[in-house]
C-alpha positions, 0 to 999 in steps of 0.5 A: 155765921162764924167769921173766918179768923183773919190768921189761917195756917197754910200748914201743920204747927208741928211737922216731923224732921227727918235727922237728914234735914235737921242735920242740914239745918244746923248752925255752929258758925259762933263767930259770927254771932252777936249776943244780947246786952243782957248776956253781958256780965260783971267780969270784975265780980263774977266768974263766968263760970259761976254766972253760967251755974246760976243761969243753968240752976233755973233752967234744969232741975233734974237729978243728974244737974243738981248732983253735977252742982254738988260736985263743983261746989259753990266756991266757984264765984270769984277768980282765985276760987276758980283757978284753986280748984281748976283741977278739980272742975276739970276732973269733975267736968270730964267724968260728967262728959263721959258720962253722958246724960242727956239731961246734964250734958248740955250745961257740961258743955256749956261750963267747960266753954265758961272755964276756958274763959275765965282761966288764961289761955295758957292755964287750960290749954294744959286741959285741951288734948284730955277733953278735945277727944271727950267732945269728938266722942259726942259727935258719934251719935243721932242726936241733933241736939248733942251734935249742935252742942258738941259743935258749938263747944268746939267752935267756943274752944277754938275761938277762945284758944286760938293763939295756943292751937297755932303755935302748937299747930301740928299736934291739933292736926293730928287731933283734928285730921280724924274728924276730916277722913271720907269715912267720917259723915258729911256733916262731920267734916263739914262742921269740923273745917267750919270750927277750925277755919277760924284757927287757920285763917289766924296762921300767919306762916301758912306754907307750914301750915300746908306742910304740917297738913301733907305731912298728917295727910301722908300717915293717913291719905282717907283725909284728902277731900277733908283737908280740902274742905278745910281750905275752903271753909278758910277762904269762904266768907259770908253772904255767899263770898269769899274771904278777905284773906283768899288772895294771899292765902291761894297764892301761898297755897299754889306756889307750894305746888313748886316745891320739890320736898314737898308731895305735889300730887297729893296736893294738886288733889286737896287743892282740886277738892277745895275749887270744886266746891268754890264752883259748886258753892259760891257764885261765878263772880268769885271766882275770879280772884281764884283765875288771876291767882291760877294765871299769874302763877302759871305765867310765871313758872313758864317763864322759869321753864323757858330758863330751866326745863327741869322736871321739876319745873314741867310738873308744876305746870301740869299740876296747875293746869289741872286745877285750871281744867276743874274749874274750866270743866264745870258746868260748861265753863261758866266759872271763866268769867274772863276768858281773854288773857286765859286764852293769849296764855294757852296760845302761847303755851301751844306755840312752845314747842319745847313743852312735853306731851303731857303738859300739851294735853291738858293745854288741848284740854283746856283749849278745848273747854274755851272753844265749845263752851257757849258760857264763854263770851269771846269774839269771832276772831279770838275763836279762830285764833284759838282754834288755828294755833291748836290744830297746828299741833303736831302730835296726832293723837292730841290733834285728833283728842282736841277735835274729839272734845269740840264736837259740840262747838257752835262753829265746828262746821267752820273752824274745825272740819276743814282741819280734819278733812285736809288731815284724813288726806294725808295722814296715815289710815289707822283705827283712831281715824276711823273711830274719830269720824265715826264717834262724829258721826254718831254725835252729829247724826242720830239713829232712826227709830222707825222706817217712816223717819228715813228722810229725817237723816241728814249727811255730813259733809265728808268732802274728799274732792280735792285729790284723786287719791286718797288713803284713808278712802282706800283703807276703807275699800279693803276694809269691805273687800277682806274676804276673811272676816275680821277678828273684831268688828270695829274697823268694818262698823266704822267705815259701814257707818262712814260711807253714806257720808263720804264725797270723793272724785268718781273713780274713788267713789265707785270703787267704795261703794261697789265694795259696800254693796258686794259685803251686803251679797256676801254677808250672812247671818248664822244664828239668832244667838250671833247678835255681832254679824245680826248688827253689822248686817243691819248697818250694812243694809242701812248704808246701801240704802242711803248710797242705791236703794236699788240694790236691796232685794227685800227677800234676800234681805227675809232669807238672811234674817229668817232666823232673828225676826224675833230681835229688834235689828232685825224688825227694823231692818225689815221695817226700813226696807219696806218704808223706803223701797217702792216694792210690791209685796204681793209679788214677794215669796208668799212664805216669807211673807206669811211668816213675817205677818204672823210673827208680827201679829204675835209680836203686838202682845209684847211687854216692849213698846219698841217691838209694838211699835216696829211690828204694827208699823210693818203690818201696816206696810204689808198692807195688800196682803190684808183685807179691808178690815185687817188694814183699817186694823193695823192702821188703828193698832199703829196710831194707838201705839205711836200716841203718847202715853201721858196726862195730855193724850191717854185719851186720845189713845183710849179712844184709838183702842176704843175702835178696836171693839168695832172690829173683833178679831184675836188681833185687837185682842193680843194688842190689847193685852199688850196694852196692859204693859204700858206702865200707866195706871189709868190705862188699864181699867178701861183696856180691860172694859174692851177686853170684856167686850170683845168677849161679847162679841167674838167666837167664844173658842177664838176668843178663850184660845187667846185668852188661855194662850196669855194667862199660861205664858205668864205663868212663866214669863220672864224679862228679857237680858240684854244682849251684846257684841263683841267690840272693843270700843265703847261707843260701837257697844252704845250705838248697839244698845242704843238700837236694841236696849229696851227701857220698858220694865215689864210687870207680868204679875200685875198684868196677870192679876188683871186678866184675873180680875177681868174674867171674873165680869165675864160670867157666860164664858166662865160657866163654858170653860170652867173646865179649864178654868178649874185646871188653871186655879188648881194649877195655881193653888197647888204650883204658887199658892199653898208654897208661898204660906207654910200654913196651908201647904201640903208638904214641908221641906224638914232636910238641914241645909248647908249654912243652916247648923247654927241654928239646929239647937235652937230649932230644937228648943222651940220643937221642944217647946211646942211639943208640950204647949200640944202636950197640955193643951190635949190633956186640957182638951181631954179633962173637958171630954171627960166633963162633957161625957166622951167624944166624937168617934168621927175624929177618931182618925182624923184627929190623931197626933202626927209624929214628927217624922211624918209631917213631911209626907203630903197629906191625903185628899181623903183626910181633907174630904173627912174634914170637910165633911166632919165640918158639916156636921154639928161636932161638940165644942170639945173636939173643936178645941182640940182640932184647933189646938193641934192644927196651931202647934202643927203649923207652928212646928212645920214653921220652926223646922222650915226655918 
């Protein structure tokens, strides 16, 4: 036997490499490059240029090279030769880059950098502004070799002329600024700051720098984000670090942040663009340095407030308290490596009480950040300290947007609620009170799904026992009590979803709930299409029953939503009732009992799970309406429903639906094709299998009416739009969708397709129905078939549509030309008659050549008969050519009008 070889390959040698990846893994960072000893050369005896020739000349052989080589001439070996004819290489050098050619740009490329090299700095700086737009040109293109050599030659360029681009810095802005704009390709930008970071880090006067940058940024703001990639590629040093330079060079950049002449907005967003990828970019650890910067020049500047509280002084702090809270604001803080003097600082920023709201709120903000970040390592006591100093805060709206920011804080309960409580006894009762407690209630506490999950809520403790009166509580009784409804639901929304939550002294309390219960009697729901008054009636429900169950009448609440049972409030309004109400449903009205049954057994073929699931769950629950049989069924259809539909539990739920076959009934048959909704491959085949078996042994006009019944509602199936109320706020609209938006994605095609494919294994039942059967393939064939191939269809549409007329010439031409391509190939057809001695008078009529103006008129079942017919017969080969020919540019000309 074959010995293994000790060296296998785990993968292919070569593996294709889309330009995306290509592109990522490109390196023009020459500056830290170190060469082979080999690439050393005599300087004293040879130019580099001259060297770079000779080394290119074993490499390339091809023509457009060699005439490159003829045209620079072989006097190029010594210094003086080169500095001669300097002129001449250039001219020669840019036809060549113009030019283009795969083959001969690469050395190009290479002999301009060699020519930088051997001249002075000063001689080809001269050069520079000609061939720097030459080789930007290059970078325009899909091809990764030319995009590296480009880059490199850049790279080369810079690093070589570094002295000459920084005195005359503001003219290479301007050259450089295109190649930073956001229309420009990521890794343009990126590999251009890279090239040109070696040049900024050599500025010794960078405050100008800056200037020079907002001054090129003002003629054109598309360079914002680029500039800040620039600063960035500046600071940012090797090994995942930052530079030497980046303490003086972010604190030169910041404390232009203070200057009056200078556009400070348009900076603070350059310098936001640059620590966003300092955060994303590098590890936590470095940004420190940029934290001490930030910090010291904000103290600093507060200081200078304290003396002159300017303006200007006031926009400063709000620029750099910006930046602050894009580094706080990532990832949950976890850049703030240390948290302490950050935190004296904005303590004592909240204590000023000369500083302007606008500079108090992005301080809230960054308190904020500091509170509920759990990145952030600070002590109990630090935490409190915090928290005390800013919700002593005066101004209610930042008062109420910091509370809004630490719902997720670890000490919420503790720290901030009391604050909130004492807050909502004495202020005045508005709508941003409301919504607050109502937005912290959703956080806190999640809608239910299902009715079975009722004990799952949880009450926040609004305790309001303190004092005997209370505003707040009395806003929300006349809120219920209006009996006008309001203009927009929002207020009623707010204080129906606060209610179960609240805790007040008695007569307080009575008086807010006897108002709840009232609205819940009165409140009626118009239409189906009301889906506002649908929702609130819902919430309303829901709220009594948390507060007194007892005071639901579960067939008030059937009247009220007779005319929505088909949406999913109202199922699960229904479904809560049920779940929770020690009610028997025997003694309920029989016709709202059946009408509910047999829209939830429709409801079990549903392409939504959420409506499965709701609709088997209350058939469950209706139970002693039921036979033995018909509970054992839904129990089976709610288990199935409710399993999950994974790798790990598919089977479990096959095996559910498995059972179903043991009870035979149109009911196991629509869950099962609702089964075929579920967007999991492995389900279907074998739902499809039980589907056959129920065939076997159900009632054969039981089980075609179901059957039929499906295959004709998908002919016209749609998806469901979502629906919407009328609110003004943003989290009332996702609380709605949260109860009522679905996230299946049904495919009615593909369940179509596969109650086609299962009725071809019912043999027995398609040999009693194929009268139907036959309608329903012909009503496809005629309906879908024949319109979705213009080949076979019995009608053309031949009318000039609107937008159509450009092409009416050319439609022309191609008719033309068909017409006699049919032309020849009937006289061809017509000369092989004549050989074979006449044709088939049977194909006399049926073979006839159609005008144009008839090919829109539908064609006669007789013809097709005749066809079929002249088929069957032995026809010569002759008239079978010519059929063929005719039919061909028959289809071809119907294809070139259609278009």
């Amino acid at each position: 036997m074959k010995p293994k070889p000790l060296r296998k390959k785990e993968g292919k040698t070569f593996t294709f490499q889309p330009f995306s990846e290509r592109i990522t893994n490109l390196n023009v960072d020459i500056f830290h490059r170190v060469g082979h000893k080999n690439e050393e050369i005599d300087n004293e005896r040879e130019t580099f240029f001259y060297q770079t020739i000779v080394k290119w000349n074993g490499l390339n052989t091809s023509e457009s090279y060699n005439q490159l080589c003829k045209e620079l001439t072989h006097h190029v070996k010594i210094l003086p030769q080169v500095i001669a004819q300097k002129d001449k290489l250039v001219e020669t050098l840019k036809k060549y880059l113009h030019l283009r050619n795969e083959f001969s740009l690469e050395p190009t490329l290479e002999l301009i950098v060699a020519l930088a090299k051997d001249l002075t700095h000063q001689e080809f700086f001269e050069f520079f502004p000609q061939i720097f737009p030459l080789v930007i040109s290059l970078l325009y293109c899909k091809d990764y070799d030319q995009i590296e050599w480009a880059f490199q030659c850049l790279a080369y360029l810079f690093k070589i002329l570094w002295k000459q681009l920084v005195q005359d810095i503001d003219n290479v802005l301007g050259l450089l600024l295109p190649l930073l704009h956001n229309t420009q390709p990521l890794y343009i930008v990126n590999f251009s700051a890279q090239s040109f970071a070696y040049v900024a880090r050599k500025i010794k006067n960078r405050k100008q720098f800056i200037h020079l940058i907002l001054k090129a940024l003002k003629k054109s703001p598309e360079g914002e984000d680029g500039c800040g990639t620039l600063l960035f590629e500046t600071i940012k040093g090797v090994s995942g670090k930052l530079h030497s330079c980046t303490h003086s060079f972010l604190t030169d950049v910041v404390s232009c942040l203070g200057e009056q002449s200078l556009d400070t907005q348009c900076l603070t967003r350059v310098v936001s663009s640059c620590l966003n990828l300092i955060i994303t970019e590098l590890e936590p650890e470095q940004c420190t340095i940029v934290w001490t910067v930030l910090h010291k020049k904000l103290s600093e500047f507060l200081t200078a407030w304290t003396a002159d509280q300017t303006s200007h002084v006031e926009q400063f702090l709000l620029n750099i308290l910006c930046l602050m809270n894009v580094m706080a604001g990532y990832k949950r803080g976890v850049s703030i490596t240390q948290p302490k003097p950050l935190i004296d600082l904005v303590i004592r920023m909240v204590q000023d009480k000369s500083l302007s709201d606008p500079v108090l709120a992005e301080v809230v903000v960054l308190a904020a950040a500091l509170q509920r970040s759990p990145e952030v390592k600070i002590s109990q006591e630090y935490a409190c300290q915090l928290a005390y100093n800013v919700l002593r805060i005066s101004q209610r709206h930042l008062y109420l947007d910091f509370i809004e920011r630490v719902f997720s804080c670890a000490g919420f309960n503790t720290l901030v609620l009391p604050s909130l409580l004492n807050f909502c006894e004495s202020a005045s009762p508005e709508s941003d009170l409301l919504q607050l407690l109502t937005k912290l209630i959703l956080h806190k506490v999640p809608s239910i799904a299902l009715g079975s999950h009722f004990d799952e809520w949880r009450r926040i403790a609004l305790d309001f026992t303190n004092k005997k009166q209370n505003r707040l509580l009395s806003h929300m009784t006349s809120i219920l009590s209006s009996p006008h409804p309001p203009s927009s639901p929002d207020d009623l929304v707010c204080t129906i979803l606060i209610c179960p939550h609240v805790n007040a002294p008695a007569p307080l309390l009575s008086k807010l709930h006897d108002a709840l219960k009232r609205k819940v009697r009165s409140h009626e729901v118009n239409s189906d299409e009301d889906q506002t008054s649908l929702y609130v009636y819902t919430l309303l429900v829901e709220a009594v029953l948390r507060i007194d169950p007892g005071e639901v009448k579960v067939e008030r609440v059937l009247e009220v939503l007779g005319s929505s049972l088909n949406e999913v409030c109202a199922l699960r309004t229904i479904d809560l009732c049920l779940s929770v109400l020690d009610v028997d449903v025997a003694t309920l009205d029989k016709t709202l009992t059946a009408d509910l049954k047999t829209l939830c057994v429709n409801n079990l073929c549903s392409p939504y799970s959420q409506i499965r699931t709701l609709s088997s769950h209350i058939l469950t629950l209706l139970s002693p309406l039921h036979s033995d049989t018909e509970s054992t069924l839904f129990e089976l259809i709610h288990q199935a429903e409710t399993t999950e539909t994974n790798l790990q539990s598919y089977r479990d739920k096959l095996n559910l639906i498995h059972k179903l076959e043991s009870y035979p009934s149109s009911i196991a048959l629509k869950y099962m094709f609702g089964v075929l909704y579920v967007n999991f491959s492995l389900l279907w085949k074998p739902v499809c299998g039980n589907i056959v078996a129920l065939a076997e042994s159900m009632e054969v006009k039981e089980y075609w009416g179901e059957y039929h019944r499906m295959l004709s509602e998908l002919k016209h199936a749609e998806n469901r739009e979502p629906s919407f109320i009328s609110s003004n706020i943003s989290f009332v609209t996702e609380h709605y969708s949260a109860l009522t938006s679905f996230t299946d994605k049904p495919d009615h095609a593909n369940v179509r397709v596969l109650l086609w494919e299962t009725l071809t294994q019912m043999k027995t039942l398609i040999g009693q129905k194929n009268r139907d059967l036959a309608a329903l393939f012909l009503d496809f064939v005629n309906g879908e078939f024949r319109r979705s191939d213009a080949e076979i269809a019995r009608v053309w549409d031949i009318t000039v549509h609107q937008g159509e007329e450009e092409g009416e010439e050319e439609d022309e031409e191609q008719e033309e030309e068909v017409e006699e391509e049919t032309d020849e190939q009937s006289n061809e057809s017509n000369k092989k008659k004549r050989k074979l001695g006449g044709k088939d008078k049977r194909t006399n009529g049926s073979n006839k050549k159609r005008k144009p103006s008839d090919i829109d008129e539908p064609i006669d079942d007789n013809d097709t008969a005749n066809d079929l017919d002249t088929g069957r017969d032995d026809v010569d080969t002759s008239t079978n050519e010519m059929d063929e020919s005719q039919n061909t540019s028959r289809a071809s000309l119907s294809t070139s009008r259609a278009r």
